[in-house]
C-alpha positions, 0 to 999 in steps of 0.5 A: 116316370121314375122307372124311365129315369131309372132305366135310362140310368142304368143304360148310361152307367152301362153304355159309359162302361162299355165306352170305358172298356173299349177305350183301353182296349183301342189304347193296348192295340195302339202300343202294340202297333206302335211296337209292331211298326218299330219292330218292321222299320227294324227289320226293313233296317237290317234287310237294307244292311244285310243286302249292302254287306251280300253285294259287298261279298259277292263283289266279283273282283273282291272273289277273283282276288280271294280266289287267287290269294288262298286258291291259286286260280288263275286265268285259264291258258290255251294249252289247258282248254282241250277236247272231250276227245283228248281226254284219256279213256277210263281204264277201270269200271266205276260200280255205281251203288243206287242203294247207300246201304248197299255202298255202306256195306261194300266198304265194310266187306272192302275193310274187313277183307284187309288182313291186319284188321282181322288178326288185330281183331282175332287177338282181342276176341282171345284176349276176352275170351 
């Protein structure tokens, strides 16, 4: 009978600290899901000013009267509409580089071709030497 008890109140001193344990754990993970609420209320708060202040933006009479003011568009004229025809033919051919190196080194041989480059460039290599 005494080892009973005296189990039984080994298990019940364990229980309560098992019990005690999981209490302030369950009370932690309430303060942080109160936080995290906070913080998704929060941000549902700023979407809702974000999507006011794009719409405010994007507003299409709002552009119009920017782009008229510091552009200088205006309504298009029927003299400028034309067609593909009326346009004037390209004289010149466009190289088109598929390689950017390619093209970064054209501009380079374009600009060290230039002759004030290469005597400027002459005069500082005797000045060194």
């Amino acid at each position: 009978m005494r080892r009973s008890r005296f189990f039984l109140t080994i298990i019940a001193f364990g229980v309560g600290l098992c019990l005690f344990r999981v209490k302030y754990q369950v009370m932690a993970l309430e303060k942080s899901h109160k936080e995290i609420v906070k913080r998704i209320i929060e941000s549902k708060e700023s979407i809702h000013v974000l999507k006011a202040e794009l719409t405010h933006l994007n507003d299409p009479a709002r552009l119009q009267k920017l782009a008229v003011t510091h552009l200088g568009f205006a309504a298009l004229k029927p003299f400028q509409i034309v067609t593909i025809n009326e346009l004037p033919k390209q004289t010149t051919e466009l190289k088109s580089a598929i390689d950017p190196i390619e093209a970064l080194m054209d501009a380079l041989n374009a600009v060290s071709a230039q002759p004030e480059t290469t005597t400027a460039t002459n005069g500082m290599q005797n000045a060194v030497a």
